[in-house]
C-alpha positions as CSV (number, residue, x, y, z in Angstrom):
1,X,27.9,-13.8,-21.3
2,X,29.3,-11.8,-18.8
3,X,26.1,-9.3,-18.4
4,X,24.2,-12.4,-17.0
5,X,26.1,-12.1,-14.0
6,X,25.1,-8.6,-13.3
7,X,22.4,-7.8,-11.1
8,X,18.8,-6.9,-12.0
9,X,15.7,-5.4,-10.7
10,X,12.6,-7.8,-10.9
11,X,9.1,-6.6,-9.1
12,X,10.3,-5.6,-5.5
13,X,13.7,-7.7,-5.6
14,X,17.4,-7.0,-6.7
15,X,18.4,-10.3,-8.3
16,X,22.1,-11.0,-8.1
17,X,22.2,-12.4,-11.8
18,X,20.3,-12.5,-14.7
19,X,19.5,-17.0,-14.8
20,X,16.3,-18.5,-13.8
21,X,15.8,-21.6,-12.7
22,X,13.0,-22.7,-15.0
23,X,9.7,-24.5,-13.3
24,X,9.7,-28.0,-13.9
25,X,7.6,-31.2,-12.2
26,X,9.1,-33.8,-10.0
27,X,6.5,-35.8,-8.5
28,X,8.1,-36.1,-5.2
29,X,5.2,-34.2,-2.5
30,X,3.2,-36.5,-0.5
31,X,-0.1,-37.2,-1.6
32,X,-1.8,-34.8,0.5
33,X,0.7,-32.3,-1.4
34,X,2.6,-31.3,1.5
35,X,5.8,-30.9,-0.3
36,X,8.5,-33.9,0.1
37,X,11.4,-34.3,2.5
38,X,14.1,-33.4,0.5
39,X,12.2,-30.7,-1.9
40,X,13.9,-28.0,0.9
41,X,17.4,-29.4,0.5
42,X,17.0,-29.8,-3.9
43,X,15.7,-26.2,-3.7
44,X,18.6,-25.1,-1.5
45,X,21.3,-26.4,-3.5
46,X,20.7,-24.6,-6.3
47,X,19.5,-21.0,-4.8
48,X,23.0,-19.1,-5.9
49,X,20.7,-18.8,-9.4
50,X,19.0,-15.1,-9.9
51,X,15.9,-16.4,-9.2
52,X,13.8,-20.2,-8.1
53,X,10.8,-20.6,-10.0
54,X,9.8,-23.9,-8.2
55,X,8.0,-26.7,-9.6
56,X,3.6,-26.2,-10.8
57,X,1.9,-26.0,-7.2
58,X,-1.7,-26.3,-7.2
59,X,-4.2,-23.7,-5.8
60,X,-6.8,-26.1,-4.8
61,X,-7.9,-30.1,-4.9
62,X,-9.4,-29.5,-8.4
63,X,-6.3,-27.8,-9.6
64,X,-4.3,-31.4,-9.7
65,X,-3.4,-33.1,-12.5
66,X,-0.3,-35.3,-12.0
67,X,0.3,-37.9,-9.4
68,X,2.3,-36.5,-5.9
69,X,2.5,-33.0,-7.3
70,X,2.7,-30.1,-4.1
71,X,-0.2,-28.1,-3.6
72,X,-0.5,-24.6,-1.6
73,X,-3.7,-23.8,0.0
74,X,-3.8,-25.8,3.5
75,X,-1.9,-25.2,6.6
76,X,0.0,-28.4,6.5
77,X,1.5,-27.3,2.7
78,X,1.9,-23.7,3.9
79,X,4.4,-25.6,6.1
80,X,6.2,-27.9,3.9
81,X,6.7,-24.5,1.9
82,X,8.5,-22.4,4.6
83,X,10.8,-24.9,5.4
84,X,12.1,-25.2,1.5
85,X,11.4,-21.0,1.5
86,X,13.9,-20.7,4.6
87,X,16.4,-23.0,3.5
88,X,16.7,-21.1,0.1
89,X,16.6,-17.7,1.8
90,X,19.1,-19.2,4.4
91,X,22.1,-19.3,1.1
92,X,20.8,-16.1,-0.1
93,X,18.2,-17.5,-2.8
94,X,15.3,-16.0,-3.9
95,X,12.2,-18.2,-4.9
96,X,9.0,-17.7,-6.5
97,X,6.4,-20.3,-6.2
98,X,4.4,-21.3,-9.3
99,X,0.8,-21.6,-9.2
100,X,-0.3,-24.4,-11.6
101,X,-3.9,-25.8,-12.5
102,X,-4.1,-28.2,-14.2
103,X,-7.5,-27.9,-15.7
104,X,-8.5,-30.9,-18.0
105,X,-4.9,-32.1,-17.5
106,X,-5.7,-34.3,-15.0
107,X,-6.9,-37.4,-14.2
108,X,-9.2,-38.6,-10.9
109,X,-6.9,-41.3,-9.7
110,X,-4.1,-38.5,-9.2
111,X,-6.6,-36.3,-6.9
112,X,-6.9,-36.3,-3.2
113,X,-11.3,-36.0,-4.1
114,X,-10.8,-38.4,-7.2
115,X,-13.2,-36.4,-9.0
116,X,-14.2,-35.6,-13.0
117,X,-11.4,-33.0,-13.9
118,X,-12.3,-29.4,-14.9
119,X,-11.6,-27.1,-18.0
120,X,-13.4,-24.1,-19.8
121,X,-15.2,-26.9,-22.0
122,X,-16.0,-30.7,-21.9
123,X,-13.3,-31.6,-24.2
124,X,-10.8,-34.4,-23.8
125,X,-7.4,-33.5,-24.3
126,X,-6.9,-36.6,-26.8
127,X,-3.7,-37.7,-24.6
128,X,-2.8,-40.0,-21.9
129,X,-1.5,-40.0,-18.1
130,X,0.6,-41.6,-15.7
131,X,-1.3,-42.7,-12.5
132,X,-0.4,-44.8,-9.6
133,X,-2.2,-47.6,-12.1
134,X,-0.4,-46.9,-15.0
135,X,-1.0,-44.7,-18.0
136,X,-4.6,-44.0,-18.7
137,X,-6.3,-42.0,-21.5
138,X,-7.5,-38.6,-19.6
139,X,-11.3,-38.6,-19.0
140,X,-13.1,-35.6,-20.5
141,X,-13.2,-33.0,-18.1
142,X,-16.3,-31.5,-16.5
143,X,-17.0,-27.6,-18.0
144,X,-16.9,-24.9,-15.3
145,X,-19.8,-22.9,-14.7
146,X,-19.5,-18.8,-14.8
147,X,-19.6,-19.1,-10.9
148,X,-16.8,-21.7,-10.8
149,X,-14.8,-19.7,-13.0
150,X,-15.0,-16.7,-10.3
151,X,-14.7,-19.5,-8.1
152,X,-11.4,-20.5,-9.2
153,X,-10.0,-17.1,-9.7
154,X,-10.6,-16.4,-5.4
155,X,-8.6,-20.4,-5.7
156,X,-5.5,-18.7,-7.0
157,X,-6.2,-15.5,-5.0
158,X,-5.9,-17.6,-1.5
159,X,-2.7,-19.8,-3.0
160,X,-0.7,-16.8,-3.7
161,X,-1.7,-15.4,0.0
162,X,-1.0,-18.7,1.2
163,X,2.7,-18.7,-0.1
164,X,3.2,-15.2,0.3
165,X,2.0,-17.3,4.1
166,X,5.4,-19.4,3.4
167,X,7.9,-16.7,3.0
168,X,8.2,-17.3,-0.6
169,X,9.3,-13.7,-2.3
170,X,6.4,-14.3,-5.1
171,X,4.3,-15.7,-7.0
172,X,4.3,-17.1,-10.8
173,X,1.0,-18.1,-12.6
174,X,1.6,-20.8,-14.7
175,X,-0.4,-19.5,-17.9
176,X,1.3,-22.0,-20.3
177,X,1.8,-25.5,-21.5
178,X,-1.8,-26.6,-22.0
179,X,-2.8,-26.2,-18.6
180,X,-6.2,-24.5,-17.4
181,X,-5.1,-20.8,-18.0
182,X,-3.8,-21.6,-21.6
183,X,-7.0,-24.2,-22.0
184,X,-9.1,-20.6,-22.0
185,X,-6.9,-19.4,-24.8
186,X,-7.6,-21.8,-27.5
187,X,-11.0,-22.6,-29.4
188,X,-9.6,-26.2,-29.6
189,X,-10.4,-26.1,-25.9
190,X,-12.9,-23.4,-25.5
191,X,-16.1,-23.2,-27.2
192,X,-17.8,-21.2,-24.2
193,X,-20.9,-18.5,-24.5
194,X,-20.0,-16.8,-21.6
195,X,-17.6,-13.9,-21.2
196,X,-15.1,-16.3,-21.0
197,X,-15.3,-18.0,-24.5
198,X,-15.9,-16.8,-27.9
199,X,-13.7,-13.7,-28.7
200,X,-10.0,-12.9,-28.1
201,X,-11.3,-10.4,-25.2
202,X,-12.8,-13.1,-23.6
203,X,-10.6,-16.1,-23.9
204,X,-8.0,-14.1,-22.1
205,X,-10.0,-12.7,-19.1
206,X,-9.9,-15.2,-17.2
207,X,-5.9,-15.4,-17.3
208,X,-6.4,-11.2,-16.2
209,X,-8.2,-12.0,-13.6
210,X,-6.0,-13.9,-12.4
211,X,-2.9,-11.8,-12.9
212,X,-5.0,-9.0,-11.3
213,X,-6.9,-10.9,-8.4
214,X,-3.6,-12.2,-7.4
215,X,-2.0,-8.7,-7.7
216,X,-4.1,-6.7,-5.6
217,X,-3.9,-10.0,-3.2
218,X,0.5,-9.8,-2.8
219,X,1.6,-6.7,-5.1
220,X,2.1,-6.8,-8.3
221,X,5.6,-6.6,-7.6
222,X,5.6,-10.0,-6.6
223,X,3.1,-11.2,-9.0
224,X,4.3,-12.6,-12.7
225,X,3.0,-14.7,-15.2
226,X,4.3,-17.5,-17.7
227,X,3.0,-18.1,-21.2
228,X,3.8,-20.3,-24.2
229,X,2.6,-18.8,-27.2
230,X,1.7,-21.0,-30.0
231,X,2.2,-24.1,-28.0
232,X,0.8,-27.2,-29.6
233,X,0.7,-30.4,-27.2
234,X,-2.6,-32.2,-26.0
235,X,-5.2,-31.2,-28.0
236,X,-4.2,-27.2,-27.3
237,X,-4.9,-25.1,-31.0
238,X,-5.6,-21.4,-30.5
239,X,-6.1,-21.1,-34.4
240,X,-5.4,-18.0,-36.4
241,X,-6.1,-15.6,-33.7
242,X,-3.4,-17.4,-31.8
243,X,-0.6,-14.2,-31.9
244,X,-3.8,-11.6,-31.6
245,X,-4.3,-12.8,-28.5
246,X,-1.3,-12.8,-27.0
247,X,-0.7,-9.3,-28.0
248,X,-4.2,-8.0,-26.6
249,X,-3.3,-10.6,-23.5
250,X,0.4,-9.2,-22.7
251,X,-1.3,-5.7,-23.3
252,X,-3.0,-6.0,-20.5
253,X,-1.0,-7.7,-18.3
254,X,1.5,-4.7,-18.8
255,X,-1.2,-2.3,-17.5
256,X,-1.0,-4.7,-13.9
257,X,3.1,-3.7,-13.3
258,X,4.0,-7.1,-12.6
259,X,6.9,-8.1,-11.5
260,X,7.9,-10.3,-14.8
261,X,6.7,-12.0,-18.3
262,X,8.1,-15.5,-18.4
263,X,8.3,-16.7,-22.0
264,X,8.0,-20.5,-23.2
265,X,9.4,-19.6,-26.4
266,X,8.3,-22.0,-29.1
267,X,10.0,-20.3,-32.1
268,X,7.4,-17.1,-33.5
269,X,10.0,-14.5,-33.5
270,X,8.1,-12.2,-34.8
271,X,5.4,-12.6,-32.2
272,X,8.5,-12.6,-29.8
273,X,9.8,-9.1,-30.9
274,X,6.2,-8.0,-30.4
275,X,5.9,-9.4,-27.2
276,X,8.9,-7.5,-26.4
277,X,7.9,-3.5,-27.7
278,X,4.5,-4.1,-25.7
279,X,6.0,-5.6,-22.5
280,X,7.6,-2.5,-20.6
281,X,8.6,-4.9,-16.8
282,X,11.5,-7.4,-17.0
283,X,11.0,-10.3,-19.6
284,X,13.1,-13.8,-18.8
285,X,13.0,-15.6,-21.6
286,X,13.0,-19.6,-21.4
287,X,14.1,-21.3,-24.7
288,X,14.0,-25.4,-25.1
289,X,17.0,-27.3,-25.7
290,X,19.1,-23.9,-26.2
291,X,22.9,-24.7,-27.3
292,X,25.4,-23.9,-24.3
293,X,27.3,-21.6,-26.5
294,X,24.0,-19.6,-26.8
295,X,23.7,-19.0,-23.2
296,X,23.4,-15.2,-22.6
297,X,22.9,-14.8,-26.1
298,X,19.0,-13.0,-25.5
299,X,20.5,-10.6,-22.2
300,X,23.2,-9.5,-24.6
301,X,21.3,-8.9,-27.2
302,X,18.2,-7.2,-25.4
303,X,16.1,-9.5,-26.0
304,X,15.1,-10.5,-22.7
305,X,16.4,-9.1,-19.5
306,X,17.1,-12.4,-18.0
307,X,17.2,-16.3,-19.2
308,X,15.4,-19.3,-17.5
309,X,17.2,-23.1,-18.3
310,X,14.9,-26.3,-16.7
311,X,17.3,-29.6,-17.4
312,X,20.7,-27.7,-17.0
313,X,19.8,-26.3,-13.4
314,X,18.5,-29.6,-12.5
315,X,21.2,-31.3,-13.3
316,X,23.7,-28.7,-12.0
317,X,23.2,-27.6,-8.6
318,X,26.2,-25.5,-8.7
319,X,24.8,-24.2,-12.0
320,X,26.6,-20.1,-11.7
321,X,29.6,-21.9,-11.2
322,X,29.9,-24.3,-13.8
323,X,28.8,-21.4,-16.8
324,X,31.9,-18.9,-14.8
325,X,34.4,-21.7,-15.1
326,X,33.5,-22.8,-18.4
327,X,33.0,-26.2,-16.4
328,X,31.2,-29.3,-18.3
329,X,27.8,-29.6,-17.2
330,X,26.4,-33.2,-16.1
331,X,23.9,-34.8,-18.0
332,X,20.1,-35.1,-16.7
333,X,19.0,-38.2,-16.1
334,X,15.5,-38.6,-17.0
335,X,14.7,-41.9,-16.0
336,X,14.2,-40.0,-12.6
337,X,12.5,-36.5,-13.5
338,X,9.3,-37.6,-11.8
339,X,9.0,-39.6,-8.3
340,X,11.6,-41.6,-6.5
341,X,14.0,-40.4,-3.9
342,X,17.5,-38.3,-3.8
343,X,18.7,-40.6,-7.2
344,X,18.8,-37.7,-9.9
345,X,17.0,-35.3,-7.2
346,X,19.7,-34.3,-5.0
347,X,22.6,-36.3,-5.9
348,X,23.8,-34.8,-8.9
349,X,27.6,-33.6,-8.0
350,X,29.0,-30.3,-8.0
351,X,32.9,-29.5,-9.2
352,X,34.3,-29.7,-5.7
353,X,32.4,-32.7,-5.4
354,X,33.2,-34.2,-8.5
355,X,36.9,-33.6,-7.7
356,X,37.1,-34.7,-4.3
């Protein structure tokens, strides 16, 4: 364990150890998506990690899918961002904002425009969402033109300038967990004629584009991108071609120099490996529901260069400190992952709390 507490280059940056703290929804911005009171104080608490990947921040009205999730592409949100930014910068953090659309994920009762949500194809996801009304089935989605596919490409372009706007030290595109960029990926939710349906070539160029637009936008060195190969969850397949893919995609995301791969792993190891040869810039690797004793087990090993945890960070503040001491960790509470106020946000005690 002890390598993950050495430090580590990442895009422009000198991390101080090798733990992420993975992305992960709260549900607490207002519902303009000006980030909530207390985000900058949550953020704060925890910036003695290597690096803040903050919570899926959408790059423009149609890129919402959730209720009360933050958005970054108006001045008021540029705002709420550099006050979480400084506070983080302000203990030494570092903190890369994640740009998340949602893409058919969505439902128009969670949008500030409470219009038909958007995705490569008109295909319902088959799944259910919380709104402010309840949980209702997902409409099907409204398929993009070619032009609103550039369209939304020049969206992400102006987020990442607008957090770049915030102080934030980088971007990462969320390219993962059945969300717009992965929606691209699979024929279950892709059955396009334009270049950006049809073969593997295709289905990933809009997720290049991206990477690239966004690239020449900030740097590459404070661009990066995070994937989930072989994720199965709302109506997401990408079928046999599934691992091709992703080894033509991360092929040519490696040509960009980005700053970092973040990997949802869900258990191919031998795509994993593969992922690995072909990705020459810093890999953190993020693995559900990994065992403590496992911690540091993919640094040591060379697996990844450094290791994101979601539940364990948000549950731990004082996260570094805890894995050095050999301290217990507190348990999440999940019955307040999403909305409400500092109960399970910012309360969660630290040893020298804990002990006082």
């Amino acid at each position: 364990m002890s390598k993950l507490f050495t430090t580590v280059d990442v895009g422009r940056y000198v991390l101080p150890n090798r733990l992420v703290m993975a992305p992960m929804t709260r549900s607490r911005a207002e519902f303009d998506g000006t980030p909530g009171a207390l985000a900058a104080e949550y953020y704060a608490q925890r910036a003695e990690i290597g690096l803040i990947v903050t919570e899926g921040t959408q790059p423009s009205d149609d890129g919402q899918g959730y209720l009360t999730t933050p958005g970054i592409y108006t001045d008021a949100q540029i705002a709420g961002w550099r006050k979480i930014v400084s506070a983080v910068h302000d203990k030494g953090g570092h903190i890369f904002i994640q740009l998340m659309h949602a893409g058919r994920m969505s439902h128009p009762d969670n949008t500030p425009h409470h219009r038909q949500g958007v995705a490569p194809s008109a295909i319902a996801p088959g799944a259910p969402m919380f709104t402010a009304k309840g949980m209702q089935d997902i409409p099907t989605p409204r398929a993009l033109t070619t032009e609103e596919v550039r369209q939304t490409v020049r969206d992400f372009r102006h987020a990442a300038r607008c957090a770049i706007e915030a102080g934030a030290d980088g971007v990462e595109i969320h390219g993962a967990n059945a969300y717009l960029i992965q929606q691209f990926f699979a024929p279950s939710a892709n059955i396009r004629l334009d270049e950006y349906g049809g073969s593997i070539e295709n289905r990933a160029r809009f997720a290049v584009e991206v990477a690239a637009a966004i690239a020449e936008e900030i740097g590459a060195d404070r661009t990066a991108i995070r994937l989930s190969p072989g994720t199965a969850m709302w109506g997401i397949d990408e079928g046999p071609e599934g691992s091709d893919l992703y080894r033509y995609l991360v092929t040519q995301l490696d040509k960009l120099d980005l700053a970092y791969l973040h990997i949802m792993h869900q258990g191919n190891e031998a795509l994993l490996a593969d992922i690995r040869k072909l990705w020459e810039h810093p890999l953190i690797l993020n693995r559900p529901s990994r065992p403590r004793e496992e911690i540091g087990s993919d640094v040591a090993s060379g697996l990844a260069d450094l290791e994101a945890y979601g539940q364990a960070v948000l549950a731990n503040p004082d996260f570094i400190a805890r894995l050095k001491a050999g301290a217990p960790f507190n348990a999440a509470d999940r019955g307040t992952f999403f909305g409400g106020n500092a109960q399970g946000y910012t309360d969660y005690p630290t040893i020298a709390t804990a002990g006082a």
